[in-house]
Every structure is written in structure tokens, then in C-alpha cells.
C-alpha positions as CSV (number, residue, x, y, z in Angstrom):
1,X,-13.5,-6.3,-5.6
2,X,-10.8,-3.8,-4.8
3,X,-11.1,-2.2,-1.3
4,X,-11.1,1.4,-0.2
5,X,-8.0,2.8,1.4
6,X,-6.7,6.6,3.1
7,X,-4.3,8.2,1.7
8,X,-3.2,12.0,1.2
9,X,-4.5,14.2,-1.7
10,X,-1.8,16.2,-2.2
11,X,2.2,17.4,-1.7
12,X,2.1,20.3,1.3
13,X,4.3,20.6,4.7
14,X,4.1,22.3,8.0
15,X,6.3,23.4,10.3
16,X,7.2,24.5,14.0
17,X,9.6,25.0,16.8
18,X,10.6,23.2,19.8
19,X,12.8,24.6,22.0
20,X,14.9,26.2,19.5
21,X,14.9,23.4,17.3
22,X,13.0,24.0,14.0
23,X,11.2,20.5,12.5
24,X,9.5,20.9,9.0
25,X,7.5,18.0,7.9
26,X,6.2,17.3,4.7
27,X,4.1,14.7,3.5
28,X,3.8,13.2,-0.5
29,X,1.5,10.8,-1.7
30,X,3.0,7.7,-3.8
31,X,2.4,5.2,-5.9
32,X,5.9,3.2,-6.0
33,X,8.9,2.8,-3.5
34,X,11.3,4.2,-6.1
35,X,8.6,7.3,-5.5
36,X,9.2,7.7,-1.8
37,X,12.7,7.5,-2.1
38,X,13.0,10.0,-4.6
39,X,11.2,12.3,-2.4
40,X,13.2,11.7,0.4
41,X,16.2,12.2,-1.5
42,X,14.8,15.8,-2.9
43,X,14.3,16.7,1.1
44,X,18.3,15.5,1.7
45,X,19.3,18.0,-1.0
46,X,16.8,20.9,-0.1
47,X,17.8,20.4,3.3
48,X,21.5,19.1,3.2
49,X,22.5,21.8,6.0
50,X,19.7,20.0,8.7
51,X,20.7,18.4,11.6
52,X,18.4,15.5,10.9
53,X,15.9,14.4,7.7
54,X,14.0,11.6,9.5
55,X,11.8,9.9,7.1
56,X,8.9,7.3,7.2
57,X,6.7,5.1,4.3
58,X,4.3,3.0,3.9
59,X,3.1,1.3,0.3
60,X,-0.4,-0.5,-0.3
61,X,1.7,-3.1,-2.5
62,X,3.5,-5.5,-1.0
63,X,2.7,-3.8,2.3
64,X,5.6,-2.0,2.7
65,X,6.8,0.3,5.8
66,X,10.3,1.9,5.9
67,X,11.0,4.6,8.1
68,X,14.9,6.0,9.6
69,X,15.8,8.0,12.5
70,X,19.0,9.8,10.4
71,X,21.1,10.1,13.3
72,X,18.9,10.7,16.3
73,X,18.8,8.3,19.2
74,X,16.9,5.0,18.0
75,X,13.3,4.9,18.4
76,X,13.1,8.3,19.2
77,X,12.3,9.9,15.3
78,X,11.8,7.3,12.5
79,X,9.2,5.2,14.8
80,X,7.1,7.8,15.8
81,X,6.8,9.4,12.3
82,X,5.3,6.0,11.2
83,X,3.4,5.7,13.9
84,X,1.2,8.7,12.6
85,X,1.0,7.0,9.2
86,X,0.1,3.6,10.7
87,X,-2.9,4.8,13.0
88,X,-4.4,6.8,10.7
89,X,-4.2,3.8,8.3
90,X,-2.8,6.0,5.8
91,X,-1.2,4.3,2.6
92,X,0.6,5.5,-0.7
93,X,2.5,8.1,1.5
94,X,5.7,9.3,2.2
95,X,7.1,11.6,4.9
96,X,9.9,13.3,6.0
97,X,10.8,15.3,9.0
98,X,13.6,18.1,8.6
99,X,15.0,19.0,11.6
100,X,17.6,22.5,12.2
101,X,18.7,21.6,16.4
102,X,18.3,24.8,18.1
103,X,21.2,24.3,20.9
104,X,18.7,22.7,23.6
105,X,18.8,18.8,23.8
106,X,15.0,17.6,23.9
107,X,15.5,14.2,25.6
108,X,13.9,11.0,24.4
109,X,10.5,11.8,25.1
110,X,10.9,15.3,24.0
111,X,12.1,13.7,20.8
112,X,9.3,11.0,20.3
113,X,6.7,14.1,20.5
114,X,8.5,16.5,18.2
115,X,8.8,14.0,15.5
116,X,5.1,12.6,16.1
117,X,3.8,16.2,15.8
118,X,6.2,16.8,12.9
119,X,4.6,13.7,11.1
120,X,0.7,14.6,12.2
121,X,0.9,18.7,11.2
122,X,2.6,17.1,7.6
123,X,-0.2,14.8,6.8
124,X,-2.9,16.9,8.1
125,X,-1.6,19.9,5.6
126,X,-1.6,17.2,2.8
127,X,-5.2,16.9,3.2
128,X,-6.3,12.8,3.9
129,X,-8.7,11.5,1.2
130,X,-10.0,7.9,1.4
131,X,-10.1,6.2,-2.2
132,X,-13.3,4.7,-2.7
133,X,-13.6,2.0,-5.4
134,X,-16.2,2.8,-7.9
135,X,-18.2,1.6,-10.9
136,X,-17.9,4.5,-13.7
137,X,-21.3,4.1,-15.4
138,X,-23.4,5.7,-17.7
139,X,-27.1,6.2,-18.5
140,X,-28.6,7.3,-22.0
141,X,-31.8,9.1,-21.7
142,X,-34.3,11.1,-23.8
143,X,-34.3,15.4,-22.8
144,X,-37.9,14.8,-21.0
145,X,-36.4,12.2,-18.4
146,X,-33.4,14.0,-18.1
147,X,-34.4,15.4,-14.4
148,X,-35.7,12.7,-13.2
149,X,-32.8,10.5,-14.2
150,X,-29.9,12.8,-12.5
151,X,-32.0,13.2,-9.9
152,X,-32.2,9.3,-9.1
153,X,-28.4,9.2,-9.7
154,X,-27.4,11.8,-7.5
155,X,-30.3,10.4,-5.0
156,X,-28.7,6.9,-4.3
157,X,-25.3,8.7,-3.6
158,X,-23.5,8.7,-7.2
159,X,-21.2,11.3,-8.6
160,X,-22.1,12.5,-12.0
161,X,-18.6,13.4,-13.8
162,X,-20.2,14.3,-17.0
163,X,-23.5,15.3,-19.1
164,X,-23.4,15.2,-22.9
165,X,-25.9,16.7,-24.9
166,X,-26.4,15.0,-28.6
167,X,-29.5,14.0,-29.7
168,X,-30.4,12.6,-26.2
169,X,-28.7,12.9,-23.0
170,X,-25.9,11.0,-22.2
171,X,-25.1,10.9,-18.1
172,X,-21.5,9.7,-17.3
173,X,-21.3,8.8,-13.3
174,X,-19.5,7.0,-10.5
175,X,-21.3,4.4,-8.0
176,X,-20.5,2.6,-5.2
177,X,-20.8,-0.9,-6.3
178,X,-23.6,-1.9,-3.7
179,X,-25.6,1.0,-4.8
180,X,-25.7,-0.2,-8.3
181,X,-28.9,-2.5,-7.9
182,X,-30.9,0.1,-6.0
183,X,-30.1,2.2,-9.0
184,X,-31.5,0.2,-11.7
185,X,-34.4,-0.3,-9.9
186,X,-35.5,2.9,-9.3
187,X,-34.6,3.8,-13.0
188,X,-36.4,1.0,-14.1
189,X,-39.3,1.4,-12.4
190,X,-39.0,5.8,-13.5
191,X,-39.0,5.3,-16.7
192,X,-40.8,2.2,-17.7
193,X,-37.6,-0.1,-18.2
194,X,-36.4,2.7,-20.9
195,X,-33.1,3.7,-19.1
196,X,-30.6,1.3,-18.2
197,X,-26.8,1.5,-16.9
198,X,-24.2,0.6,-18.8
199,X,-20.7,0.0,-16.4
200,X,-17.4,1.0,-18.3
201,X,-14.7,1.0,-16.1
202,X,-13.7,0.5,-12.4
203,X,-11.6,3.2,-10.5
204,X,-10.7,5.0,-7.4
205,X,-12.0,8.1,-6.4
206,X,-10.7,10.6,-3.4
207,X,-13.1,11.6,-1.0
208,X,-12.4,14.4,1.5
209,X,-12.2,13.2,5.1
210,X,-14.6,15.6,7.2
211,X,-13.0,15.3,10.7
């Protein structure tokens, strides 16, 4: 069974200033390394007047983590954007700092928290999902148990995706996988034995982080 990871919904960036020194960070979620670098390489040409475009990314397959400190001191950019990534055991992602130096030298500690704040404000703007693995199901159902049967579904924590109407009712869903059994009990035991679940496929979903 496939395991649920974090990752980030969607493409967004943040930004502030440090002593003069402006650091945008933006944050992409990816699939492929070729991905990541592509992005990176779009930020290069957006930005090809910055001082600095530190990046950082970590992959799911093959476990990859690549990061680059783009001409600051070592240690003192790349690292730290990781860093963010890596505690918040975030995967699929890709980020890169932009930085325009403001004329005031921020010393290596100074450094180490720009480019960790850089990294946090970008993945916080890109919104961090985890991808639960789910059963997509569905259950076919006369009109008259049509309430009861969402219900049920929606009671042991599924997602209904989609209801179609024909000459019964046709309820497309996604389940945990442990909450599968409790399901067909309680359907079973609702409606006589009449209304089973039929699994189709097996995908991820995003689910908003509530922090």
C-alpha cells in the first residue's frame, strides 16, 4: 500500500527585506527532477540581474535532495533552504530564493536566517497539502436509500467526488483504505446486504494542512 506524503498544492512566492537586501522565495511542487530544474532555470532568467538565486529540492523517487548556495558563503543559503523542506517533511517540491544585496553584509548567521525565512514564507504561500492514499469506490443504490447511503459514506470519513442520477443512484467516492470494512458493514447491515462497494481505482488526494 502506497504511503501518504506532504507536499505543496500549488506555485506562489513571498517576499521580504533584510537589511536592504530583498530575498523572494518561491516554492513549486514537482513530480520529476528534470521539473525542478526547469523551474530553477525559469527563476535564473526572471531574475538574471540578482545577486544570488539559491535553490533547494527534494524528490519522493529515488529520494533525492539537491540544494546550491549560488555564490554565497557555504552553508550559509542552500542548507538552510533545505532545511525547511526537510523538517517539514515536505516532498515533490522545489524552491528557490532570489536575492537583490542591499549594500549591508548580513554575516553568516544573518545569512542562515534570511534564507531559512526565505524558504519557510515560500512554502507556507504555496499552501502544504498531505497526499493521502485512497480507494476510489463506488456504491449503486435505489432513490429511497439514497440518504441513508451518503450519509454512511460521508459518516466513516469518505469524500463523495460524484452522484449520478440514472435509473438508480450511482455514488462515486474516496476512502481511506482502513475505513473500507467499517463501511461495508454499516451498508450492509442499512440496507439488508442490498448495497455493496465496488473499488475502481487507487490515488492520491491533497488534503489541506490546518496548522
Amino acid at each position: 500500500m502506497a504511503k501518504d506524503y506532504k507536499t505543496v498544492l500549488e506555485n506562489a512566492s513571498d517576499e521580504f527585506v533584510e537589511k536592504r537586501s530583498r530575498f523572494i522565495g518561491y516554492c513549486k511542487p514537482v513530480k520529476t527532477e528534470q521539473e525542478a530544474i526547469d523551474f530553477i532555470n525559469e527563476k535564473r532568467s526572471e531574475h538574471w540581474n540578482a545577486t544570488h538565486n539559491v535553490y533547494a529540492y527534494s524528490l519522493r523517487e529515488g529520494n533525492i535532495k539537491r540544494y546550491s548556495d549560488d555564490g554565497e558563503p557555504s552553508g550559509t543559503a542552500g542548507m538552510p533552504v533545505l532545511d525547511v523542506i526537510v523538517k517539514n517533511e515536505i516532498f515533490d517540491v522545489v524552491v528557490v530564493v532570489t536575492r537583490y544585496f542591499g549594500g549591508v553584509l548580513l554575516g553568516t548567521g544573518g545569512l542562515v536566517r534570511a534564507y531559512s525565512h526565505g524558504s519557510k514564507i515560500a512554502v507556507e504561500a504555496a499552501k502544504p497539502v498531505i497526499m493521502q492514499n485512497c480507494l476510489v469506490c463506488e456504491a449503486r443504490c435505489a432513490y429511497n436509500q439514497y440518504g441513508k447511503v451518503s450519509s454512511l459514506i460521508i459518516g466513516v470519513g469518505a469524500a463523495v467526488d460524484d452522484t449520478v442520477y440514472e435509473s438508480d443512484v450511482l455514488v462515486k467516492f474516496h476512502i481511506k483504505p482502513d475505513l473500507l470494512g467499517t463501511l461495508n458493514k454499516k451498508l450492509a447491515d442499512a440496507t439488508s446486504g442490498e448495497v455493496t462497494v465496488e473499488q475502481k481505482d487507487e490515488q492520491y488526494f491533497a488534503v489541506q494542512i490546518n496548522e
